[in-house]
PDB file of N, CA, C and O in Angstrom:
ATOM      1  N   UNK A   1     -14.786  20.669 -47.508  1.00  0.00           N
ATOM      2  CA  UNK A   1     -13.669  19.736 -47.457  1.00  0.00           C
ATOM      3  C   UNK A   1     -13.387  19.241 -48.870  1.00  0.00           C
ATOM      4  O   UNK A   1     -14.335  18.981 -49.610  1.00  0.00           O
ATOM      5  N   UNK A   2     -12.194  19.106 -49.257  1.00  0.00           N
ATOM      6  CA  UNK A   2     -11.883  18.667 -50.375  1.00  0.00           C
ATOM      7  C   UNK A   2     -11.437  17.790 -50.702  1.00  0.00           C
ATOM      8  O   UNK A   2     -10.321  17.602 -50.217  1.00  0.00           O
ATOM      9  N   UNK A   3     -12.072  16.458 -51.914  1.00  0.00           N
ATOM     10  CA  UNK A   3     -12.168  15.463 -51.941  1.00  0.00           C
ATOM     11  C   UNK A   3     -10.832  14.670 -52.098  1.00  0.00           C
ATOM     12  O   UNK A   3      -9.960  15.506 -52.335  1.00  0.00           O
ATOM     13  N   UNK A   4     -10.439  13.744 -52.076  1.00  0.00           N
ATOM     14  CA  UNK A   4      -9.012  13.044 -52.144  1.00  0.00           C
ATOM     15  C   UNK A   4      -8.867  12.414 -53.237  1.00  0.00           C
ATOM     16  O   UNK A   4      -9.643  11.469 -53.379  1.00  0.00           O
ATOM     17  N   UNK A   5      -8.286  12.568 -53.899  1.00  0.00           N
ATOM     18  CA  UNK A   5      -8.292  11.585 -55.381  1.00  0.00           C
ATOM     19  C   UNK A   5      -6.637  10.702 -55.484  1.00  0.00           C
ATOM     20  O   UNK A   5      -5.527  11.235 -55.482  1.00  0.00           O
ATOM     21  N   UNK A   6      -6.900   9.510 -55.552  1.00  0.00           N
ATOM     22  CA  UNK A   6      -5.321   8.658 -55.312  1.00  0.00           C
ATOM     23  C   UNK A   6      -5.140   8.708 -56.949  1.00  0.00           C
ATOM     24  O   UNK A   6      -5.873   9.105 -57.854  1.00  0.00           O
ATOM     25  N   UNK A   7      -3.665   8.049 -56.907  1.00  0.00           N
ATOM     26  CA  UNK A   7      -3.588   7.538 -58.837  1.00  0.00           C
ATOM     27  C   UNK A   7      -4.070   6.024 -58.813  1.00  0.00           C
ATOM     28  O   UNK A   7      -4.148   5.372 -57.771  1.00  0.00           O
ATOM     29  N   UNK A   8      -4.180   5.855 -59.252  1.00  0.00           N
ATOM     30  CA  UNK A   8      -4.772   4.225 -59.777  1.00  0.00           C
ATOM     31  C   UNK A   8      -3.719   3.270 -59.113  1.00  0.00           C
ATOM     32  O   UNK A   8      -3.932   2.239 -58.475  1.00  0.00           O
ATOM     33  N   UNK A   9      -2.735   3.769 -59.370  1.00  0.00           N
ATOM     34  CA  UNK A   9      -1.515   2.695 -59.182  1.00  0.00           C
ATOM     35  C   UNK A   9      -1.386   2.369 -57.863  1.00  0.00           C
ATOM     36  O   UNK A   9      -1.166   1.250 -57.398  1.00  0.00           O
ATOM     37  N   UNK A  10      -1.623   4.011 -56.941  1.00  0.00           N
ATOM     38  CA  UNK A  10      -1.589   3.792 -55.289  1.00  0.00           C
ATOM     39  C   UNK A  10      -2.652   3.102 -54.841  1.00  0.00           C
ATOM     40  O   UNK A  10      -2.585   2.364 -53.858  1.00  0.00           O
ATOM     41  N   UNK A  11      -3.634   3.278 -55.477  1.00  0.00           N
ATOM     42  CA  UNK A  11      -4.718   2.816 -55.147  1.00  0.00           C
ATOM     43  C   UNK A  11      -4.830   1.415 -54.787  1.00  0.00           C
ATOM     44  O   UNK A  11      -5.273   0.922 -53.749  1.00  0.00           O
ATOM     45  N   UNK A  12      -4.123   0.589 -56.325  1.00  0.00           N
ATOM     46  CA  UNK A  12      -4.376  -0.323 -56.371  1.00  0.00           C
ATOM     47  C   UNK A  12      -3.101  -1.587 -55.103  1.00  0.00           C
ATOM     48  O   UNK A  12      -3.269  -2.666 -54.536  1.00  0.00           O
ATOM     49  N   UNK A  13      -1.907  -0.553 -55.220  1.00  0.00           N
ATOM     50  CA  UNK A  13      -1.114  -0.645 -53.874  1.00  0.00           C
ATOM     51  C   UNK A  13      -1.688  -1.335 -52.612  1.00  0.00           C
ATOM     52  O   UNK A  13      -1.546  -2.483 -52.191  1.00  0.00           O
ATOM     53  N   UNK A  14      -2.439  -0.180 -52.101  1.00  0.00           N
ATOM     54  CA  UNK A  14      -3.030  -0.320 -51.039  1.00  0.00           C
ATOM     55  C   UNK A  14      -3.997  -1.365 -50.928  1.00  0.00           C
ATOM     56  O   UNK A  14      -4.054  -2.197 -50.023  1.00  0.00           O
ATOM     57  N   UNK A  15      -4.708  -1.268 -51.857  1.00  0.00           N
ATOM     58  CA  UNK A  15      -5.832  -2.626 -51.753  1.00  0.00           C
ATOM     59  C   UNK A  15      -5.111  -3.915 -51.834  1.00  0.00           C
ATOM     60  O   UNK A  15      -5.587  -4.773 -51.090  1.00  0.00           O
ATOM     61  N   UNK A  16      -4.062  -4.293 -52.556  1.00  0.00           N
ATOM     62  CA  UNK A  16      -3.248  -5.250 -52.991  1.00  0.00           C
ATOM     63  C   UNK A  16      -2.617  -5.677 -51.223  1.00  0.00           C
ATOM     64  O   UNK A  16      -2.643  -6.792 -50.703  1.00  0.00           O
ATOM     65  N   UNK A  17      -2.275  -4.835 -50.827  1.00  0.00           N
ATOM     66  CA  UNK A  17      -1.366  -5.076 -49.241  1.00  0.00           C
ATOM     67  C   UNK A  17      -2.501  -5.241 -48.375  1.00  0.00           C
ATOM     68  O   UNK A  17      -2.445  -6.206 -47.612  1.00  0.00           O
ATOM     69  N   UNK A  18      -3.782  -4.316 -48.317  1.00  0.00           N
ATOM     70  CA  UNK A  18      -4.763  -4.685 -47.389  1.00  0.00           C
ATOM     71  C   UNK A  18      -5.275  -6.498 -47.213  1.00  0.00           C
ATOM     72  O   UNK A  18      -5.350  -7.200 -46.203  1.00  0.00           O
ATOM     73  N   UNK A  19      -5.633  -6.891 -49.073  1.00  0.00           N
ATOM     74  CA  UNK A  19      -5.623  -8.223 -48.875  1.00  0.00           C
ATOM     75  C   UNK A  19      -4.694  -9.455 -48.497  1.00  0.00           C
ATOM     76  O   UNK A  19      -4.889 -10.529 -47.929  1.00  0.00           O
ATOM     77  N   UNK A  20      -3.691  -8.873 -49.017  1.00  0.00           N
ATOM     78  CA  UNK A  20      -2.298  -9.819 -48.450  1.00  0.00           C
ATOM     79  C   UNK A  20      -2.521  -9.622 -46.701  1.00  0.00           C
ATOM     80  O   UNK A  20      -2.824 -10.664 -46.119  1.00  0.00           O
ATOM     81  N   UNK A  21      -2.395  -8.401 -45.868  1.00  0.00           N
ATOM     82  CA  UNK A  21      -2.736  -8.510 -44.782  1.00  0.00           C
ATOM     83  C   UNK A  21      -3.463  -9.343 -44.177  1.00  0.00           C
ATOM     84  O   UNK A  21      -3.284 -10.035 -43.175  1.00  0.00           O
ATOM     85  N   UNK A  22      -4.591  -9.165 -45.122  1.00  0.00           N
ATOM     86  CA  UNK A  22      -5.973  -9.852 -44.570  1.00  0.00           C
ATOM     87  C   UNK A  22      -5.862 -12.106 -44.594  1.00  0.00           C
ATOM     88  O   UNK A  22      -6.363 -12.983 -43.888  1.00  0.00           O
ATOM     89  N   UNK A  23      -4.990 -12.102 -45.742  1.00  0.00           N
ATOM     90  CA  UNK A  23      -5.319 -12.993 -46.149  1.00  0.00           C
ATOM     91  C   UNK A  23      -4.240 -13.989 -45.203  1.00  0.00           C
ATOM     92  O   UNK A  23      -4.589 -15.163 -45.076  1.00  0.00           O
ATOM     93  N   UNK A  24      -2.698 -13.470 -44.413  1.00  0.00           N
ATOM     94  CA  UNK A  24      -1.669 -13.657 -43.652  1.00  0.00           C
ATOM     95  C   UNK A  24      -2.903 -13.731 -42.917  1.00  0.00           C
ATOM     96  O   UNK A  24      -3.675 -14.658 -43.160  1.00  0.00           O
ATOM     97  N   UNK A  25      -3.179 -12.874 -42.054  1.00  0.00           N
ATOM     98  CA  UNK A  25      -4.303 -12.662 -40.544  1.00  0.00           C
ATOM     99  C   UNK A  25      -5.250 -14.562 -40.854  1.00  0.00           C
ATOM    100  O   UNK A  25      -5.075 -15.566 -40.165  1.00  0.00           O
ATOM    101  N   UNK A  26      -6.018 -14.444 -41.877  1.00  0.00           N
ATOM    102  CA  UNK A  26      -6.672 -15.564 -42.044  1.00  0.00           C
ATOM    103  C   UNK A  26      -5.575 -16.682 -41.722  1.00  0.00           C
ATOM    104  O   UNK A  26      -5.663 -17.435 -40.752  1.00  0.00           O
ATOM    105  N   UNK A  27      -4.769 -16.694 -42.441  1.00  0.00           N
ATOM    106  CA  UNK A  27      -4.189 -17.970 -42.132  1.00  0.00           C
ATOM    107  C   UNK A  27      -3.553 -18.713 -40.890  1.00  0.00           C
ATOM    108  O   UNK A  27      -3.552 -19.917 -40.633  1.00  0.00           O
ATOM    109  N   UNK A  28      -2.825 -17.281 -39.954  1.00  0.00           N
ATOM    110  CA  UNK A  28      -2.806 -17.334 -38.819  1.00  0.00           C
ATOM    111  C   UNK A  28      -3.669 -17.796 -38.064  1.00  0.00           C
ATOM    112  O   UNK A  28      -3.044 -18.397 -37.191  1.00  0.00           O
ATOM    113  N   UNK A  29      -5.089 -17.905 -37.811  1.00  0.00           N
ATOM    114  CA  UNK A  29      -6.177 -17.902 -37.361  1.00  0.00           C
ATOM    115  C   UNK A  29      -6.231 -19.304 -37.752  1.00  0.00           C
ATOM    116  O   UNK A  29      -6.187 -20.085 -36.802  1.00  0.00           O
ATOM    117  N   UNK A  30      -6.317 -19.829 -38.937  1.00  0.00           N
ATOM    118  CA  UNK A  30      -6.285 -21.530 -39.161  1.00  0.00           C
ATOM    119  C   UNK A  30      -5.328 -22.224 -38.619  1.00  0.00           C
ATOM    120  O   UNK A  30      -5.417 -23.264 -37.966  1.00  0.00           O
ATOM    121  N   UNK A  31      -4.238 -21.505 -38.961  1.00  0.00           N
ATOM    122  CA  UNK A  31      -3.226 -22.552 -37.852  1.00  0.00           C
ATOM    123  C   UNK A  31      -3.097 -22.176 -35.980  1.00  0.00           C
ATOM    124  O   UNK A  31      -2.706 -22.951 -35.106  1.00  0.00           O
ATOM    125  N   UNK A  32      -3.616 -20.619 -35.807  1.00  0.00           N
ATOM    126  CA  UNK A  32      -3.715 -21.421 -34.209  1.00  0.00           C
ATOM    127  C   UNK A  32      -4.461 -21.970 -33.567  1.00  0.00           C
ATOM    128  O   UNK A  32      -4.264 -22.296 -32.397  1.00  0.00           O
ATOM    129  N   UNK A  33      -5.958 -22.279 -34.530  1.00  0.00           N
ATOM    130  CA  UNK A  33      -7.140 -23.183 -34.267  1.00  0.00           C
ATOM    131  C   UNK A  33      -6.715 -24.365 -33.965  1.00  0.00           C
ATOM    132  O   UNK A  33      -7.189 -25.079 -33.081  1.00  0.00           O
ATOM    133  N   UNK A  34      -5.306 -24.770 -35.074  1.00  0.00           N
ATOM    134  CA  UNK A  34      -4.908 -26.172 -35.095  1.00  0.00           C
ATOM    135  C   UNK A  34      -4.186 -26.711 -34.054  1.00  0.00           C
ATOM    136  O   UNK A  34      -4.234 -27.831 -33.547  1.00  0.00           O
ATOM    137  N   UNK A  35      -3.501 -25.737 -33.810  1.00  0.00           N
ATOM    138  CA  UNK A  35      -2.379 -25.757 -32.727  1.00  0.00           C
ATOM    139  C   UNK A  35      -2.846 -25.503 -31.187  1.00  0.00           C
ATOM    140  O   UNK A  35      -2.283 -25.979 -30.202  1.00  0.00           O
ATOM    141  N   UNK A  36      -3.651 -24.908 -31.183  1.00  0.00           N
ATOM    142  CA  UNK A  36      -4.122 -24.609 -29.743  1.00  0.00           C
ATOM    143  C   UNK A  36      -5.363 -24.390 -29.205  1.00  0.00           C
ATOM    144  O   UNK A  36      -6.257 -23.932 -29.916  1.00  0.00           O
ATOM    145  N   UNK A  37      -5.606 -24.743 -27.654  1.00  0.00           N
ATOM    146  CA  UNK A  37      -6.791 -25.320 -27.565  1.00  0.00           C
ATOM    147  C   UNK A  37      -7.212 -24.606 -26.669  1.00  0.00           C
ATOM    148  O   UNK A  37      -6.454 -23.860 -26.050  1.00  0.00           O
ATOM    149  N   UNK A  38      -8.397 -24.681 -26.439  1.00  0.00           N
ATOM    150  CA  UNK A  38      -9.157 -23.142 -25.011  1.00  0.00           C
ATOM    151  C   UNK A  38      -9.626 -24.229 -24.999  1.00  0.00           C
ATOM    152  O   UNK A  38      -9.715 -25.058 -25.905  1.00  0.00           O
ATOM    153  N   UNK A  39     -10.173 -24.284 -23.209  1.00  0.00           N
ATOM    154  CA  UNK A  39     -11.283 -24.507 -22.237  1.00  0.00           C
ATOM    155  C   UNK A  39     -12.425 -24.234 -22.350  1.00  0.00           C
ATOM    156  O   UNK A  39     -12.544 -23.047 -22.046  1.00  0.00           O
ATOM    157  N   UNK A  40     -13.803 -24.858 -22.745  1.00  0.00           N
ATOM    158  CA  UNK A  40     -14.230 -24.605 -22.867  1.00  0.00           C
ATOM    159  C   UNK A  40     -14.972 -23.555 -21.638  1.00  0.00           C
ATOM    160  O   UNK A  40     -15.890 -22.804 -21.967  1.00  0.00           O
ATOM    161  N   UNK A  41     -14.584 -23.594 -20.562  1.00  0.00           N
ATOM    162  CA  UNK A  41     -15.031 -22.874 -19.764  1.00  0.00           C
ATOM    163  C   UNK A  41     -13.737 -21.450 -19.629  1.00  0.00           C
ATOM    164  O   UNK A  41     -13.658 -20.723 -18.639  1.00  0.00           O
ATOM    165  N   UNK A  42     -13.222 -21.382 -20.341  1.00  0.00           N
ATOM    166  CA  UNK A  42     -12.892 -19.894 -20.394  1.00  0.00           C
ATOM    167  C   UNK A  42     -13.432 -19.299 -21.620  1.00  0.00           C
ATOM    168  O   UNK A  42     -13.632 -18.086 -21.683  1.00  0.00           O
ATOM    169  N   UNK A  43     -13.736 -20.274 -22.827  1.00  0.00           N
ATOM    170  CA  UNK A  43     -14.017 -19.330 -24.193  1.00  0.00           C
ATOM    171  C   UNK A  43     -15.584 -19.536 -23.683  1.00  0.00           C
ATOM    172  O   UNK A  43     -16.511 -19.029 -24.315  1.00  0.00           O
TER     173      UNK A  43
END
């Protein structure tokens, strides 16, 4: 199998959007902690 080699630039693309992803997802997660509430007998 032959190995994959990106350019730097895509590379750095992708990692750049993975964390923005990541970092949207996080924040989502803080605000629907804030906003909304589970039972403790369903979570």
């Amino acid at each position: 199998m032959d190995e994959l080699k990106l350019d730097e630039a895509i590379s750095k693309v992708i990692v750049d959007g993975t964390l923005k992803g990541y970092l949207q997802y996080l924040e989502e997660r803080k605000s629907k902690k804030e906003s909304m509430s589970v039972s403790g007998a369903y979570a």
